[in-house]
N, CA, C and O atoms as CSV, one atom per row, in Angstrom:
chain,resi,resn,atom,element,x,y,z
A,1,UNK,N,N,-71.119,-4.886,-56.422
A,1,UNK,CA,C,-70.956,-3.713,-57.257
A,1,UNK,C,C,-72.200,-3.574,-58.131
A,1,UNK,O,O,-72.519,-4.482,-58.899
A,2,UNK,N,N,-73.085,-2.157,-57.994
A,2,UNK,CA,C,-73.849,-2.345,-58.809
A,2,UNK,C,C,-73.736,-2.331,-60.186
A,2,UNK,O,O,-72.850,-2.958,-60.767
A,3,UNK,N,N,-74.806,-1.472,-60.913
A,3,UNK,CA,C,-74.546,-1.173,-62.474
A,3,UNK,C,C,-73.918,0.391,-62.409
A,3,UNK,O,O,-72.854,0.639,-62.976
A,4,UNK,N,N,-74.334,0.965,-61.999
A,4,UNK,CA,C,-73.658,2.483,-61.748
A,4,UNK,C,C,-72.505,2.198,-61.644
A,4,UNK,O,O,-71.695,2.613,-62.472
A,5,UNK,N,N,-72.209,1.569,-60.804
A,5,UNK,CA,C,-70.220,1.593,-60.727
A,5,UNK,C,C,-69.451,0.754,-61.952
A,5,UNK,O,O,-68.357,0.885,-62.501
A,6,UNK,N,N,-70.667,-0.256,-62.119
A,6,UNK,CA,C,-69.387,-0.596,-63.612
A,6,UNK,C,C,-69.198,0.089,-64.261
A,6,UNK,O,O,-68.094,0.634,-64.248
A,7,UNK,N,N,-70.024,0.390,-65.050
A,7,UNK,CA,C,-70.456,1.657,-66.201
A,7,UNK,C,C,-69.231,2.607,-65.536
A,7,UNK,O,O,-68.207,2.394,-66.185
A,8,UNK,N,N,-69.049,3.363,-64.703
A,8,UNK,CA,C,-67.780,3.942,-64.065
A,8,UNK,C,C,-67.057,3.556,-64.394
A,8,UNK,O,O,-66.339,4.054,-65.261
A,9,UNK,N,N,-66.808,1.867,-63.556
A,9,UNK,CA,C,-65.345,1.679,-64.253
A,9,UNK,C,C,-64.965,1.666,-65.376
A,9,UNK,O,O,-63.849,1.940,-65.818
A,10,UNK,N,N,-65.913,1.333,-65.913
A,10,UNK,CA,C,-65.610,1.167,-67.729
A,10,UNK,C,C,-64.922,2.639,-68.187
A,10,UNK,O,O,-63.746,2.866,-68.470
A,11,UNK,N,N,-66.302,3.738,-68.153
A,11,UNK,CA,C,-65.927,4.642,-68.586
A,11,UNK,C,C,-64.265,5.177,-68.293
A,11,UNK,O,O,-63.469,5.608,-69.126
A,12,UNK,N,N,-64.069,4.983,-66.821
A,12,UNK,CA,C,-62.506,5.366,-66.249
A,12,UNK,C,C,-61.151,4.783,-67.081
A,12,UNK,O,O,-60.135,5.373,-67.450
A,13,UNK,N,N,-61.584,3.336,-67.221
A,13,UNK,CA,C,-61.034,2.454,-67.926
A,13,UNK,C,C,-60.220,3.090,-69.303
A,13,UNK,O,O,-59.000,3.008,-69.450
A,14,UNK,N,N,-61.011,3.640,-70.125
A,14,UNK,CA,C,-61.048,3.915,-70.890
A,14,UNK,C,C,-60.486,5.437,-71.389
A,14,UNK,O,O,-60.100,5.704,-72.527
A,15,UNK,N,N,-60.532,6.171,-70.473
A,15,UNK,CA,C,-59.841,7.857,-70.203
A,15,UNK,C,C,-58.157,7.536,-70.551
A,15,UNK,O,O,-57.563,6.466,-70.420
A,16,UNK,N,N,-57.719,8.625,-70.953
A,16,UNK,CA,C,-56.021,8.481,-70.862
A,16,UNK,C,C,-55.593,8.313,-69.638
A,16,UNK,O,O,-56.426,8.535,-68.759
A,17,UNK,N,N,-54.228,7.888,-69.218
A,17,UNK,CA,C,-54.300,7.598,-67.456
A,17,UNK,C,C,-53.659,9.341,-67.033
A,17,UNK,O,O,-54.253,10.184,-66.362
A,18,UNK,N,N,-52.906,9.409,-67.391
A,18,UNK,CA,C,-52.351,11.092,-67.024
A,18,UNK,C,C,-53.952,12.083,-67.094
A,18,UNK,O,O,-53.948,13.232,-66.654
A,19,UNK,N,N,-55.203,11.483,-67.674
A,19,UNK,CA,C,-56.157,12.500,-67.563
A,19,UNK,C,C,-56.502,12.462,-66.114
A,19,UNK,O,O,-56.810,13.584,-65.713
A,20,UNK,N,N,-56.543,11.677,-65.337
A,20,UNK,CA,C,-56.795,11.528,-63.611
A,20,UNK,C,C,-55.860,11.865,-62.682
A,20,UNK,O,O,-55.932,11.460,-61.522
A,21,UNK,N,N,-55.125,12.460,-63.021
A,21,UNK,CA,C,-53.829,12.650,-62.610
A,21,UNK,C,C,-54.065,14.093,-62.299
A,21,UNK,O,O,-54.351,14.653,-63.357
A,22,UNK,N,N,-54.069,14.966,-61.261
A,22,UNK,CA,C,-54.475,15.854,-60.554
A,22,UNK,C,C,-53.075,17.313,-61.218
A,22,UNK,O,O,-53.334,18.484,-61.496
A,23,UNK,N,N,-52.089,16.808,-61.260
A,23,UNK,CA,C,-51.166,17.933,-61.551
A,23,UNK,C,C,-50.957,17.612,-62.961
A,23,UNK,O,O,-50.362,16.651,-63.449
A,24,UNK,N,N,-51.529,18.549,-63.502
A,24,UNK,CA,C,-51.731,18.879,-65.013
A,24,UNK,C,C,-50.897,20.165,-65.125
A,24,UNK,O,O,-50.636,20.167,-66.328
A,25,UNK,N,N,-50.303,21.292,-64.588
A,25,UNK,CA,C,-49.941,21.710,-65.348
A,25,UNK,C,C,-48.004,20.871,-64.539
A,25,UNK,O,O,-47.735,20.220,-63.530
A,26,UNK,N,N,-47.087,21.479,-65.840
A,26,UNK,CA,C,-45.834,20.949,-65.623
A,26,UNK,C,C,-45.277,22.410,-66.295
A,26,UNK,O,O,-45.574,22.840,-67.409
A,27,UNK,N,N,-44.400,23.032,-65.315
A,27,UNK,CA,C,-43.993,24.306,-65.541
A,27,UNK,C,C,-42.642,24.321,-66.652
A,27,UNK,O,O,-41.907,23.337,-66.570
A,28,UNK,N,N,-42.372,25.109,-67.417
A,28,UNK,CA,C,-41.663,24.974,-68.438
A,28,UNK,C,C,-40.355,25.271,-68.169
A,28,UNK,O,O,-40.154,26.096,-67.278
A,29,UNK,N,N,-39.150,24.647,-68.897
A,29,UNK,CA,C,-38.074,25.248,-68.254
A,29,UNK,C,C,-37.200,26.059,-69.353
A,29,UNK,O,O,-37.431,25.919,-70.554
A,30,UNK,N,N,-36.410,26.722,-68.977
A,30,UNK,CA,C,-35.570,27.808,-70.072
A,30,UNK,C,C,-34.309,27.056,-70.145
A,30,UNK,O,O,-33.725,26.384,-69.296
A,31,UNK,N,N,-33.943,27.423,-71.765
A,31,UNK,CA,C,-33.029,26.777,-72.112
A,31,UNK,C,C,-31.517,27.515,-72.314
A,31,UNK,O,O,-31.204,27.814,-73.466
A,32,UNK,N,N,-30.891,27.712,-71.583
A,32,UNK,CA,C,-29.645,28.697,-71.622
A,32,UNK,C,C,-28.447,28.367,-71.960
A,32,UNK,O,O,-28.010,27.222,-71.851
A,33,UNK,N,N,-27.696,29.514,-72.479
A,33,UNK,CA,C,-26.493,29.006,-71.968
A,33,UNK,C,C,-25.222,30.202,-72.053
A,33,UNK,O,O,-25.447,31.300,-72.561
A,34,UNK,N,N,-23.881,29.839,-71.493
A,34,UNK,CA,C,-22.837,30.776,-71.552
A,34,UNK,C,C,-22.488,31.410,-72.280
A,34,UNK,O,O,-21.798,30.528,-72.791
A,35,UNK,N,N,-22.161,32.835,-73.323
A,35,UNK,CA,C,-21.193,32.886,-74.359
A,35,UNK,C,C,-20.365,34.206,-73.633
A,35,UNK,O,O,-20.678,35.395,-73.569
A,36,UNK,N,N,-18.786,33.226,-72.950
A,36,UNK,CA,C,-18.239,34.784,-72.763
A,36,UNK,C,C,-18.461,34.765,-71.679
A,36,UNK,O,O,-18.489,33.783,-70.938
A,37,UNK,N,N,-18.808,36.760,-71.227
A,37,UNK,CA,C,-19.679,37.054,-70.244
A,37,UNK,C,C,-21.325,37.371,-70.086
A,37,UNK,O,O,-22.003,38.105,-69.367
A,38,UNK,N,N,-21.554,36.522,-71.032
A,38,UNK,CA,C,-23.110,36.784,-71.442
A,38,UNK,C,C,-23.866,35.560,-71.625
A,38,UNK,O,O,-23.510,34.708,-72.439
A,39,UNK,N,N,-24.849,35.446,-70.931
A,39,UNK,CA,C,-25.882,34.569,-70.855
A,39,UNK,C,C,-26.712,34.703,-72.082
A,39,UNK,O,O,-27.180,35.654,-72.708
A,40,UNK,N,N,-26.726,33.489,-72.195
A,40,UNK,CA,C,-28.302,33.829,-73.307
A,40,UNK,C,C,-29.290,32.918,-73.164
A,40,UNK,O,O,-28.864,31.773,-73.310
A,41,UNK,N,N,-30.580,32.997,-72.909
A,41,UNK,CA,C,-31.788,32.509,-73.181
A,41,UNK,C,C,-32.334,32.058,-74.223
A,41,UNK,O,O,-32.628,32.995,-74.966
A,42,UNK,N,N,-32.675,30.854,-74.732
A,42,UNK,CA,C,-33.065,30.330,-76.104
A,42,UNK,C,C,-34.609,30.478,-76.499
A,42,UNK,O,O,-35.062,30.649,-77.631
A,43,UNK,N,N,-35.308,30.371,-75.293
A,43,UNK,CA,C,-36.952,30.444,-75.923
A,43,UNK,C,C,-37.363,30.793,-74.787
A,43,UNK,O,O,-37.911,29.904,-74.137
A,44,UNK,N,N,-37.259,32.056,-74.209
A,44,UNK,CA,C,-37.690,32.601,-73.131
A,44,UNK,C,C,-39.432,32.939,-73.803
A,44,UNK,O,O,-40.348,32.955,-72.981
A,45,UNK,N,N,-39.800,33.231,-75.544
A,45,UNK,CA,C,-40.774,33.359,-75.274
A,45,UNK,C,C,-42.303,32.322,-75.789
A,45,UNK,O,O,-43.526,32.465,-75.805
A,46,UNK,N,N,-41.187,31.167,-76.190
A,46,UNK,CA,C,-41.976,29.725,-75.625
A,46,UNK,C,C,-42.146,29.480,-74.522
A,46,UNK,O,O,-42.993,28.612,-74.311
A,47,UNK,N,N,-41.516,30.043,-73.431
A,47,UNK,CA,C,-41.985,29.406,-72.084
A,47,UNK,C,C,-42.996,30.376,-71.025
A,47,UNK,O,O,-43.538,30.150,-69.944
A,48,UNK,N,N,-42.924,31.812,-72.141
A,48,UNK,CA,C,-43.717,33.032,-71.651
A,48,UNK,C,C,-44.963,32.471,-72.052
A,48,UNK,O,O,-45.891,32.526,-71.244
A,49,UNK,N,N,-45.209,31.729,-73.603
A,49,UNK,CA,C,-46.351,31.345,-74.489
A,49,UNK,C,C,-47.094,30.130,-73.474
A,49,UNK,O,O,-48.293,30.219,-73.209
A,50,UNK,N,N,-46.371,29.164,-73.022
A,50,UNK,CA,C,-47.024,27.909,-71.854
A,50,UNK,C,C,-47.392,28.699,-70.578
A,50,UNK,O,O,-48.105,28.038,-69.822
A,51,UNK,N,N,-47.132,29.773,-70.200
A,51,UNK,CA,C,-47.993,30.184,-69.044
A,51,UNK,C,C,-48.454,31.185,-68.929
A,51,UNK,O,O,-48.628,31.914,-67.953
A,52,UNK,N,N,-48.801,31.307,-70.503
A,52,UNK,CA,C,-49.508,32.817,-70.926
A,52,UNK,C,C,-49.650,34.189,-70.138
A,52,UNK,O,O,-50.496,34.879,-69.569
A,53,UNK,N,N,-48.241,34.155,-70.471
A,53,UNK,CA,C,-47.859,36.074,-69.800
A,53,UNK,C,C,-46.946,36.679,-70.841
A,53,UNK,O,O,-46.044,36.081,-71.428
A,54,UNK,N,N,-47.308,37.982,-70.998
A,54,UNK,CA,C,-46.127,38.512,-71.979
A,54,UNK,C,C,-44.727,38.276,-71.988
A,54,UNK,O,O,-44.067,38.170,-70.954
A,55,UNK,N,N,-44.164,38.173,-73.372
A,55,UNK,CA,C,-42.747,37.674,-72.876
A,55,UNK,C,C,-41.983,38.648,-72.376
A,55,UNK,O,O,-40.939,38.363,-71.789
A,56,UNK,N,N,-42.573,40.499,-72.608
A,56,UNK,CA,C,-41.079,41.409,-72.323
A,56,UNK,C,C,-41.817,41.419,-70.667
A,56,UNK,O,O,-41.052,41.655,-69.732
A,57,UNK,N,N,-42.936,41.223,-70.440
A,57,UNK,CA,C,-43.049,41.047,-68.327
A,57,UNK,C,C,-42.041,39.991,-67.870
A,57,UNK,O,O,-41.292,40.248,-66.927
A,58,UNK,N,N,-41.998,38.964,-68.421
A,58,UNK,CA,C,-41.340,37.341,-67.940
A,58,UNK,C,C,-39.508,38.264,-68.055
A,58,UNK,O,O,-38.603,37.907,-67.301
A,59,UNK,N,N,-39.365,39.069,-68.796
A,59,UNK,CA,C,-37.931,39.649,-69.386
A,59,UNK,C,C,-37.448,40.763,-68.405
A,59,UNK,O,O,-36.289,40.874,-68.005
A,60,UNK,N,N,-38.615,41.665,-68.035
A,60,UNK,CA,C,-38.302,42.427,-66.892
A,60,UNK,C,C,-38.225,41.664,-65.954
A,60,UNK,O,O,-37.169,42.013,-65.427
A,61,UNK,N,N,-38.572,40.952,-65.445
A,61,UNK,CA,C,-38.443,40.547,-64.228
A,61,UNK,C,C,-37.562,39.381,-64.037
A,61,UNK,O,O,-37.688,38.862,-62.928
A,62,UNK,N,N,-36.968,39.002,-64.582
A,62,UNK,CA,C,-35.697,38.089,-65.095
A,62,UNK,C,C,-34.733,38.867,-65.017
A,62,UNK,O,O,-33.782,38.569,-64.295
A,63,UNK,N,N,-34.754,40.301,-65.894
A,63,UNK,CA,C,-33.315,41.005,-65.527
A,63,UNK,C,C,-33.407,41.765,-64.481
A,63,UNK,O,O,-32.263,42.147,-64.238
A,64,UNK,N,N,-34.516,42.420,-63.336
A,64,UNK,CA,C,-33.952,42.557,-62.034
A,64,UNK,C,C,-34.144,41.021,-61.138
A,64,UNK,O,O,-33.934,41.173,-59.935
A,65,UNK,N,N,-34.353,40.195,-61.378
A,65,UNK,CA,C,-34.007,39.214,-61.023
A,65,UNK,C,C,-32.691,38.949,-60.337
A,65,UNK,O,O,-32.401,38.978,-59.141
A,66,UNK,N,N,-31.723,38.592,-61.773
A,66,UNK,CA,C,-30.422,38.561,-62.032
A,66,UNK,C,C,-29.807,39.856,-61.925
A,66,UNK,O,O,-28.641,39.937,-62.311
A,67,UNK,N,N,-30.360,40.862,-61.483
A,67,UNK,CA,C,-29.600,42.453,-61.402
A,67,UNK,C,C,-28.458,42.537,-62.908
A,67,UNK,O,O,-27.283,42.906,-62.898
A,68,UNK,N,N,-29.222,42.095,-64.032
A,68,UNK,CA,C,-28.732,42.524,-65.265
A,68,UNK,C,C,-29.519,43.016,-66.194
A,68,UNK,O,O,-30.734,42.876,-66.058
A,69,UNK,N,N,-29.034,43.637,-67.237
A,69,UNK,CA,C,-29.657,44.194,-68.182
A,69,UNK,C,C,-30.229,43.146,-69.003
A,69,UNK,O,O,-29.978,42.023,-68.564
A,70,UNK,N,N,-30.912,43.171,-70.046
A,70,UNK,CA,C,-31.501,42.113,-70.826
A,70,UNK,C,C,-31.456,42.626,-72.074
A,70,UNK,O,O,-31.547,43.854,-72.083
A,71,UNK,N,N,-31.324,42.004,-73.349
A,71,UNK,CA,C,-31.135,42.416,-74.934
A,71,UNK,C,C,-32.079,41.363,-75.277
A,71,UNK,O,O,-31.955,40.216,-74.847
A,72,UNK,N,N,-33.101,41.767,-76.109
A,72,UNK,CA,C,-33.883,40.759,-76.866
A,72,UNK,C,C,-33.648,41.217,-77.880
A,72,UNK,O,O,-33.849,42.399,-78.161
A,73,UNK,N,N,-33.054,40.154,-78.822
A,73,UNK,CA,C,-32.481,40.395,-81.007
A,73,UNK,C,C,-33.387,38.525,-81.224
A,73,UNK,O,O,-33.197,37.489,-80.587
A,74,UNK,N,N,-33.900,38.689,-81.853
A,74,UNK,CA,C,-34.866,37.680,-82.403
A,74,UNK,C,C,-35.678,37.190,-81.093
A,74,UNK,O,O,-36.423,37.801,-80.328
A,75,UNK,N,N,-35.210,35.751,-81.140
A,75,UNK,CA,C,-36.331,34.726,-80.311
A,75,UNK,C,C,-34.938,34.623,-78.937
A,75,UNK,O,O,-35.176,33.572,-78.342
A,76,UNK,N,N,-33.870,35.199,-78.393
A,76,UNK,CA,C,-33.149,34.830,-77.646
A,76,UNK,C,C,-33.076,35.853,-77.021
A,76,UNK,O,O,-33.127,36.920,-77.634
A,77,UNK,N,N,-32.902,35.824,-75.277
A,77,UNK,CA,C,-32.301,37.631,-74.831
A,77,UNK,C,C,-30.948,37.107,-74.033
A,77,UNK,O,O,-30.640,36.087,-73.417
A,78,UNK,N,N,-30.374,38.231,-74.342
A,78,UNK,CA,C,-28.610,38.223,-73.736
A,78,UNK,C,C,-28.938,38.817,-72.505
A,78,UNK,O,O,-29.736,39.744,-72.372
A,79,UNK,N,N,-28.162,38.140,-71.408
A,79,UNK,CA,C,-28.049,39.049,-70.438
A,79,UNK,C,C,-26.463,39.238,-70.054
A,79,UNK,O,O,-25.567,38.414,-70.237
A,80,UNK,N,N,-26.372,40.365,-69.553
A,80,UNK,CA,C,-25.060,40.142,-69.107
A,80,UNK,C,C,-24.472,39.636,-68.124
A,80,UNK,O,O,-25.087,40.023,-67.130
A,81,UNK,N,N,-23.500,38.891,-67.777
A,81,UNK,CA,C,-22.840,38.176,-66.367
A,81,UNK,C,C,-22.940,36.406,-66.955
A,81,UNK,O,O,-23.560,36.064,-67.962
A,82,UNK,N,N,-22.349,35.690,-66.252
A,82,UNK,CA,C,-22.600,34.262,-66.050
A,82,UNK,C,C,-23.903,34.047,-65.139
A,82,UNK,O,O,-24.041,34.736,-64.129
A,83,UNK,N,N,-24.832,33.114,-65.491
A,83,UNK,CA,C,-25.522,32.485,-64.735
A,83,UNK,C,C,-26.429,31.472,-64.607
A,83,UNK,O,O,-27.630,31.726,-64.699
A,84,UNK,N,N,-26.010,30.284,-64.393
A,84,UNK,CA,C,-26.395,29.130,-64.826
A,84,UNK,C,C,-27.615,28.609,-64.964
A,84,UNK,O,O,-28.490,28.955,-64.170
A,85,UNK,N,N,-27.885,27.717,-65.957
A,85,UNK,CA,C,-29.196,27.090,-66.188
A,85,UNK,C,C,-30.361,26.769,-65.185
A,85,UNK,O,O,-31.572,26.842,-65.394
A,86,UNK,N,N,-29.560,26.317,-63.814
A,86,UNK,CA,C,-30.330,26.026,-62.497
A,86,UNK,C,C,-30.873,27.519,-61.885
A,86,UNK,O,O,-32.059,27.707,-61.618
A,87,UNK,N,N,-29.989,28.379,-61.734
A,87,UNK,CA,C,-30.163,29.918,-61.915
A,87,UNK,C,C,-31.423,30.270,-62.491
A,87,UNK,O,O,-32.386,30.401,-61.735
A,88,UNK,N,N,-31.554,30.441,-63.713
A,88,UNK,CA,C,-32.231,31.517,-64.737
A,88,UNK,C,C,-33.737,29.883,-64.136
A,88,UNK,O,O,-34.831,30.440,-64.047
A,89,UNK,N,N,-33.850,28.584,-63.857
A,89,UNK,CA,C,-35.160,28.619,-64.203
A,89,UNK,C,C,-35.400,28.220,-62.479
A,89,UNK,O,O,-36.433,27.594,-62.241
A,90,UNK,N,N,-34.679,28.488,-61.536
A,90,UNK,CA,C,-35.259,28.689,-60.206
A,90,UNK,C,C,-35.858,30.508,-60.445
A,90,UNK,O,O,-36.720,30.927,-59.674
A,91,UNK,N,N,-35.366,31.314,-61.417
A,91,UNK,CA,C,-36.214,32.890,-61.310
A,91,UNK,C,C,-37.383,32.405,-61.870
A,91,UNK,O,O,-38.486,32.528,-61.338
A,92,UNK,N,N,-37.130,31.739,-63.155
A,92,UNK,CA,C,-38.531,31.599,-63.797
A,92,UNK,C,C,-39.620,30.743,-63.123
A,92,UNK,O,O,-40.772,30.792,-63.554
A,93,UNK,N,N,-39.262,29.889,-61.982
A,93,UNK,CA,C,-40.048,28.537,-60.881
A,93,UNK,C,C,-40.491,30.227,-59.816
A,93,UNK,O,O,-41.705,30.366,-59.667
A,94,UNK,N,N,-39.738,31.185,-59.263
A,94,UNK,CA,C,-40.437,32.370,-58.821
A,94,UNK,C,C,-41.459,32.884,-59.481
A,94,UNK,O,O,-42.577,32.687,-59.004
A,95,UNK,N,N,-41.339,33.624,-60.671
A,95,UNK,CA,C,-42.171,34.014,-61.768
A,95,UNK,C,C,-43.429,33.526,-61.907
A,95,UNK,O,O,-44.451,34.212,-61.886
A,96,UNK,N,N,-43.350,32.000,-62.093
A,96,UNK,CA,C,-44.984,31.580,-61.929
A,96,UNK,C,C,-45.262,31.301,-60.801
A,96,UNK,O,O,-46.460,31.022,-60.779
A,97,UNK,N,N,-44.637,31.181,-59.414
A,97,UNK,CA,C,-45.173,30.842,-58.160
A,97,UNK,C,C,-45.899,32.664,-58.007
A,97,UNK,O,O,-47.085,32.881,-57.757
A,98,UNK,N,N,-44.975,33.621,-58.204
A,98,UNK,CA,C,-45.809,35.288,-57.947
A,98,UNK,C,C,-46.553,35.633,-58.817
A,98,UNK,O,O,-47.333,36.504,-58.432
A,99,UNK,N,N,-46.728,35.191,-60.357
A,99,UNK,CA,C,-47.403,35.832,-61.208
A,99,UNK,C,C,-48.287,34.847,-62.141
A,99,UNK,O,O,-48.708,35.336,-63.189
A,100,UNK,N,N,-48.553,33.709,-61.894
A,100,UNK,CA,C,-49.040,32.559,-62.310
A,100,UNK,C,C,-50.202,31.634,-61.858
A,100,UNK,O,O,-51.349,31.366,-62.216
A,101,UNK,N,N,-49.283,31.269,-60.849
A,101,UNK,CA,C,-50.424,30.236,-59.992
A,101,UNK,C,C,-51.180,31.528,-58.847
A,101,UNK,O,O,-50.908,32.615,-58.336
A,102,UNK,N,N,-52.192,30.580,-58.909
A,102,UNK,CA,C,-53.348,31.705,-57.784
A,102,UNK,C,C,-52.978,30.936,-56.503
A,102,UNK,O,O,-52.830,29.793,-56.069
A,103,UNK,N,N,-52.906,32.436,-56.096
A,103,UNK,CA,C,-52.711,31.900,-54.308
A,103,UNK,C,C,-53.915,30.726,-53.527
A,103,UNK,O,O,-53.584,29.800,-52.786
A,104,UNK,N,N,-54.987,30.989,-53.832
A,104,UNK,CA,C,-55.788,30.252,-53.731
A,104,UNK,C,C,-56.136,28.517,-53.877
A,104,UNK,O,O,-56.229,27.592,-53.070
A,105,UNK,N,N,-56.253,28.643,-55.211
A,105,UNK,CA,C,-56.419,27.156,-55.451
A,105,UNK,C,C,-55.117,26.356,-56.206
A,105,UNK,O,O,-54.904,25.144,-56.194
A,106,UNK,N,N,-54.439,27.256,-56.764
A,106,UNK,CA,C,-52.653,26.847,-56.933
A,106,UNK,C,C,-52.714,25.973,-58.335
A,106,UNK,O,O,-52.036,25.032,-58.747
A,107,UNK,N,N,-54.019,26.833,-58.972
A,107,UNK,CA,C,-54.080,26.209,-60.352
A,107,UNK,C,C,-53.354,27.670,-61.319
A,107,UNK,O,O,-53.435,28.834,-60.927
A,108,UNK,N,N,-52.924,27.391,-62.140
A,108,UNK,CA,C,-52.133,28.117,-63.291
A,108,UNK,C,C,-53.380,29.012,-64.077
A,108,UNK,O,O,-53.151,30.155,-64.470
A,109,UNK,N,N,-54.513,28.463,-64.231
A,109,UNK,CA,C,-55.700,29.233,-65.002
A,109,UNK,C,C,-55.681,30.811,-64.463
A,109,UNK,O,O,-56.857,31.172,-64.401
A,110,UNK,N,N,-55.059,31.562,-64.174
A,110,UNK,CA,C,-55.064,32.726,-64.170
A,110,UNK,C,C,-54.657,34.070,-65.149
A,110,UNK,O,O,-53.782,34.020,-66.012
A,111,UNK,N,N,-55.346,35.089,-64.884
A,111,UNK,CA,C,-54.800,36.580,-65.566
A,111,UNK,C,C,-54.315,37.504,-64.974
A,111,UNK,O,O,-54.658,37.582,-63.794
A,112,UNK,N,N,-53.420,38.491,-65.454
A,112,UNK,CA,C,-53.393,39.531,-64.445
A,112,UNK,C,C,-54.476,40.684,-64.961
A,112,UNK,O,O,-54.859,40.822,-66.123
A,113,UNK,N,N,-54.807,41.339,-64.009
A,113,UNK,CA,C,-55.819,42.442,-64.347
A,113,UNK,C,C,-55.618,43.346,-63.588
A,113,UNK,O,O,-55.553,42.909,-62.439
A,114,UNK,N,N,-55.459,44.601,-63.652
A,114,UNK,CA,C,-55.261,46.153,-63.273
A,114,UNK,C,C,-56.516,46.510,-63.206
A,114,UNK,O,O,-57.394,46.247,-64.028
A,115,UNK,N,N,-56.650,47.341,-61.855
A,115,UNK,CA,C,-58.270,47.709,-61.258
A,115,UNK,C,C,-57.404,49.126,-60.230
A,115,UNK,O,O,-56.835,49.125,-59.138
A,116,UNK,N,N,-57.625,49.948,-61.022
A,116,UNK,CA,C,-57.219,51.443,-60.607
A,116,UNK,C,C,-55.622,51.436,-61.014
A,116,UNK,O,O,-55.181,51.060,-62.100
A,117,UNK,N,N,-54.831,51.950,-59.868
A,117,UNK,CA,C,-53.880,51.086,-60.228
A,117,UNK,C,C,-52.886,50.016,-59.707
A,117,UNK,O,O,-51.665,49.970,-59.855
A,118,UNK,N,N,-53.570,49.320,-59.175
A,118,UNK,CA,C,-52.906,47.871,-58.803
A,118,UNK,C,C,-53.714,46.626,-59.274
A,118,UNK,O,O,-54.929,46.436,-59.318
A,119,UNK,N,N,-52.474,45.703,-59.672
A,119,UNK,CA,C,-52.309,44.917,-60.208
A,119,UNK,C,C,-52.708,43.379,-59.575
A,119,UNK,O,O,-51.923,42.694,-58.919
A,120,UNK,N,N,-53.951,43.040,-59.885
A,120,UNK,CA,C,-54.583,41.404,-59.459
A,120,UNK,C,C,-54.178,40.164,-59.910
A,120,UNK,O,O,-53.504,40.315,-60.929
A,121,UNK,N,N,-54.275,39.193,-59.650
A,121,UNK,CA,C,-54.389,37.459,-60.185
A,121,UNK,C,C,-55.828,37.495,-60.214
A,121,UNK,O,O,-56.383,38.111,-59.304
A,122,UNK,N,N,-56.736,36.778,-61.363
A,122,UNK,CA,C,-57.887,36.593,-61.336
A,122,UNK,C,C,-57.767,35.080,-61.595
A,122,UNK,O,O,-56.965,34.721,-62.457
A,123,UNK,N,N,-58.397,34.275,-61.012
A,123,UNK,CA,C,-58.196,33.041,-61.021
A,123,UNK,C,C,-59.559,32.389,-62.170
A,123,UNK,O,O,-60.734,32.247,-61.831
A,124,UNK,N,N,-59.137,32.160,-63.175
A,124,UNK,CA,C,-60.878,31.518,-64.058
A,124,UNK,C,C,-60.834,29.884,-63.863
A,124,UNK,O,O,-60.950,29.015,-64.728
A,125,UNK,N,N,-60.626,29.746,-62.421
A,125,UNK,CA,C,-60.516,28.039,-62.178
A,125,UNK,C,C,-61.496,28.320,-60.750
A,125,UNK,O,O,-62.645,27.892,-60.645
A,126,UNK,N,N,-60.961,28.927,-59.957
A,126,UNK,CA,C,-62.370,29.322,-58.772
A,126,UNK,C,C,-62.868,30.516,-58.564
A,126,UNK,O,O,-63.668,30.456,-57.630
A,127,UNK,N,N,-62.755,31.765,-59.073
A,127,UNK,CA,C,-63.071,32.771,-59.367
A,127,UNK,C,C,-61.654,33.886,-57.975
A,127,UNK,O,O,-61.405,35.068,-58.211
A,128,UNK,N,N,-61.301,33.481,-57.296
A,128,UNK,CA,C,-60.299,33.893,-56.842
A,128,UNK,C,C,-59.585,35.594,-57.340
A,128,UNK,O,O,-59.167,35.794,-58.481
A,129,UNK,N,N,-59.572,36.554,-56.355
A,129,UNK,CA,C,-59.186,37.776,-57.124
A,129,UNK,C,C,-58.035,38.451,-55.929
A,129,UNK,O,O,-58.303,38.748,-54.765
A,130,UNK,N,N,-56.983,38.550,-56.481
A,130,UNK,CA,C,-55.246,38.502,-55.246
A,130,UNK,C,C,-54.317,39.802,-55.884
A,130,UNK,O,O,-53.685,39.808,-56.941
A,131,UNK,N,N,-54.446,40.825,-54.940
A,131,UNK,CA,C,-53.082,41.320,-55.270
A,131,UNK,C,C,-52.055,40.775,-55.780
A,131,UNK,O,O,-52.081,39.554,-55.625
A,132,UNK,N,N,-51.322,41.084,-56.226
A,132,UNK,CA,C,-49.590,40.916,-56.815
A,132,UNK,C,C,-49.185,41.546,-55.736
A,132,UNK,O,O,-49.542,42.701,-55.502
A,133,UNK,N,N,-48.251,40.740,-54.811
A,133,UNK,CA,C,-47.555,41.058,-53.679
A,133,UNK,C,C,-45.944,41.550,-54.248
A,133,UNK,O,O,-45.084,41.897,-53.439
């Protein structure tokens, strides 16, 4: 082993271990629950804030999701019907697989951007530029 590679190891040595660790992002999950006939969402827009998209986009598309209406009154939205916790964050595990991760390199570093009028993924991890299917 020469000197180049110790100096490596050292430096490696020394990194946090989760920093080498290739899947960095960890998708967020929503916290729900029953009242009645109405669902409610607890921090739908903490989990809009971790994969930086507006929270009333993450809200539309949650209530045709669930083919319900949606009420946002503070930090919680009601929807109407039952539908369970596994439910509401397999829509939201959709949500960032269509509007999140880039088709491309399947990193989360993306924006959406409007260019006439349809709607892109711009990827600022490989420069990547994707319809919204």
């Amino acid at each position: 082993m020469d000197e180049y590679e110790k100096l490596l190891k050292q430096g490696q040595d020394k990194l946090p271990k989760d920093r080498l660790n290739k899947s960095r992002f960890t998708p967020p999950k929503i916290s729900s629950f029953i009242e009645g006939n109405k669902t409610v969402l607890k921090n739908i827009d903490d989990a809009a804030k971790t994969i930086r998209r507006d929270a009333t986009h993450l809200m539309k598309f949650m209530a045709a999701e669930l083919a319900s209406q949606g009420v946002k009154t503070g930090m919680t939205v009601t929807f109407i019907g039952k539908f369970p916790n596994s439910l509401v964050n397999k829509k939201l595990d959709k949500y960032i697989t269509t509007f999140v991760l880039c088709p491309a390199c399947k990193k989360p570093d993306t924006t959406i951007i409007k260019i006439e009028r349809i709607n892109f993924i711009k990827c600022e991890a490989c420069g990547a530029k994707n319809p919204i299917v």
